[in-house]
Every structure is written in C-alpha cells, then in structure tokens.
N, C-alpha and C positions, 0 to 999 in steps of 0.2 A: 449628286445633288438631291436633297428632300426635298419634294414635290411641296408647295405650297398653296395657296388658295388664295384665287385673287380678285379682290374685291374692292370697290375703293366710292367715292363720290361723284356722280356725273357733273359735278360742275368742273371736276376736274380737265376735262377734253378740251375745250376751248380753251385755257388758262395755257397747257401744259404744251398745245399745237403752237403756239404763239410764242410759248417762251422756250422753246428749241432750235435753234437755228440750224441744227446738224442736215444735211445731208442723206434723202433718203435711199436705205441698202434696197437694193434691188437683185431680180432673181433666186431670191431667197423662198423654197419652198415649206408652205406650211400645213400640216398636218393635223386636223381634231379627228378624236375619236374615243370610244368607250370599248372596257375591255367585260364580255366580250362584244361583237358588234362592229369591228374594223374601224376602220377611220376616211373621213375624206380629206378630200387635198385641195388647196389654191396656190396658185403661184403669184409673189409676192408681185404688183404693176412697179412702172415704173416711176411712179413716187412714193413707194414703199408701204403701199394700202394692199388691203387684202378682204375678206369679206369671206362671210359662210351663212347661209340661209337657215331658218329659223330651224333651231334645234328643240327634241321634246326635254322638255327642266328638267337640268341635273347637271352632275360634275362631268367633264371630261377632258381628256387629256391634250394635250397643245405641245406638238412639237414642232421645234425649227429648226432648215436642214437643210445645209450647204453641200456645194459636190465637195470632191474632197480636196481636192487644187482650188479652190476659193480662194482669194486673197478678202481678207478683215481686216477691220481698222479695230486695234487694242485700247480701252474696253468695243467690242461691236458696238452697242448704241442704246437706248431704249425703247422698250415694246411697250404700246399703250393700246389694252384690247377694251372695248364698249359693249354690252350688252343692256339695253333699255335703259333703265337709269344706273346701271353698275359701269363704273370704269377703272381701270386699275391700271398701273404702270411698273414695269418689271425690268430692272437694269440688266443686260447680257454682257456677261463679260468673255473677254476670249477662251479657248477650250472644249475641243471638241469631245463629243464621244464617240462611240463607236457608228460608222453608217455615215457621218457628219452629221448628227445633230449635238446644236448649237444649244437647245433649251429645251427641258424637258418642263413640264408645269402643268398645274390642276387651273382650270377654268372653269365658271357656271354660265348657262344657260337659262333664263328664264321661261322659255318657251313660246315666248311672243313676240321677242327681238328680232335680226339677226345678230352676226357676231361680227363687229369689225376691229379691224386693228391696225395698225403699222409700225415702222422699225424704224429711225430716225438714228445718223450717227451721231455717237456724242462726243 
C-alpha cells in the first residue's frame, strides 16, 4: 500500500462520531513513529480510542496491528485520527501484512496537540 498523508477538516470528528454507528474494534495495537527514532505504542481501549501525547511537528508513520489469529469484520472499519484542528478519516480494509499489520500510513503532528484516534466497524 502507498503511504498517504492524512489530513482533513476538524469539523469533520463530531459529524463523522455521530454518523457511524459501527461497533468499536478493540485490542487493536497502535504504533507511531519516525524513521529513524522508533516508534511508541498504545493499545486500542475498549471503545476503540486511542491517544498519543504531544509529538514534536512532522510526518510520522501510524501503524495498526493485530495478533495474527485476529478474527476482522471484512472491510475492518474506519480510522478517524485528530490532531488540533486536523482530522482525517482512513477506510481499512481487510488484509494483512507481514507482523499483522493492518495499515501502514503517514500522519502529521502539529506539535501542540495530542494525537487521537479510533477504529469504528463499518
């Protein structure tokens, strides 16, 4: 998959939490990080929120990552990540890669935020 870069309008979070009615995945481990500079981890709660503490501005990478006996609902669901007034929303579809991740993808940081997100099925 070509990484993409995701960026969208904050009004969109409230609109898009509301008009989802799916079911949030849980257990779903997520991964940011810059290469090089590693990456940190959150594990998805169990309404399918996630969160990561204010990062210094820039791009970085966002993956999602299931064990490998996971069972998924086909497409998985949509991710909607927030960063101060940036929000974007990233449809996952089934298909894993290697390790089980589920999405690989470029994210920004503005450096004043945190980063939140979650995974909602669809």
């Amino acid at each position: 998959m070509t990484p993409r870069t995701l960026i969208c309008s904050a009004a969109l979070i409230a609109v898009t939490s509301a008009a989802l009615a799916g079911a949030p995945l849980k257990g779903i481990d997520v991964k940011l990080g810059k290469n090089p500079g590693g990456y940190v981890s959150a594990r998805m709660s169990d309404n399918g929120n996630f969160t990561f503490p204010v990062l210094p501005q820039g791009e970085y990478t966002i993956l999602l990552v299931v064990d490998q006996d996971a069972r998924l609902p086909t497409p998985v669901g949509l991710l909607t990540i927030a960063n101060g007034l940036r929000t974007a929303q990233e449809p996952i579809v089934a298909g894993r890669k290697s390790g089980g991740v589920i999405l690989q993808d470029i994210v920004m940081s503005d450096g004043k935020d945190p980063i939140h997100g979650s995974l909602l099925e669809k």
